[in-house]
C-alpha positions, 0 to 999 in steps of 0.5 A: 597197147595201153599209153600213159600220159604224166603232166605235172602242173607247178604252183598252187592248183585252180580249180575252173571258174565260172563264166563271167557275164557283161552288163550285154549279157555276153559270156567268157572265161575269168583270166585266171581261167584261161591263164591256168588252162593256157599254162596246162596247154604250154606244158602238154605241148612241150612234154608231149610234141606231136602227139596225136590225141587218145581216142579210146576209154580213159582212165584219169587220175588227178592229185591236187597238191595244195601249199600249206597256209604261212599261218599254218604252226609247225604241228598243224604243218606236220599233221598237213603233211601226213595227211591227217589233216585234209584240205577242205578249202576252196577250189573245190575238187571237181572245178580243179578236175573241170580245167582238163577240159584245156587237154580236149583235142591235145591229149584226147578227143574229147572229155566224154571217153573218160570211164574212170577218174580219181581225184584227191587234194592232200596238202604239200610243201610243193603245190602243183597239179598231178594229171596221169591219164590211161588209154584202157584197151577196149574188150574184144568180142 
């Protein structure tokens, strides 16, 4: 049986920050990190109660829906939002894949049964992270 998880994060995507360091030498997370991991986590809980988390290989689809600037003229809107016009700002892609990591021990074991990912970021009038995760079956002998 293949299972499929949906989550829809709203608001503008974060991509995940690096650590930060005190003047001891002692590492941790940015709040903005941890505020955006604890929001992924808030939302996974409350759509998927109880859930026992997936074991086997995973295949990870991730769209990153980023706002269109307030600068942005009514024909560079259009041409966001018919994607002819990519978004080639920050947060880079693969830091916006790196906050599923607040999904480890919740949605799946850990993040390295992970076989497959697609990842994009085209611009919306709607900001939010999309997150679709695939149990793929395993091939018998």
């Amino acid at each position: 049986m293949t299972r499929l998880l949906q989550l829809i994060i709203p608001g503008e995507p974060c991509g995940k920050g690096r650590p930060k360091f005190t003047r001891k030498g002692f590492a941790y997370t940015p709040a903005k990190t941890r505020n955006y991991e604890a929001t992924i986590k808030a939302i996974f809980a409350q759509a998927y109660p109880s859930f026992v988390p997936l074991d086997g290989p995973l295949q990870v689809t991730v769209i990153a829906y980023m706002g269109i600037p307030a600068s942005a003229s009514g024909k560079a809107k259009v041409a966001m939002l018919s994607q002819k016009t990519w978004p080639t700002k920050r947060p880079d892609l693969d830091n916006i894949f790196k906050t599923l990591d607040a999904l480890q021990g919740l949605a799946f074991r850990d993040d390295s049964i992970i076989v497959s990912a697609t990842m994009h970021k085209v611009y919306s009038d709607r900001p939010r992270l999309e997150i679709n995760v695939v149990e793929r079956k395993v091939a018998s002998a």
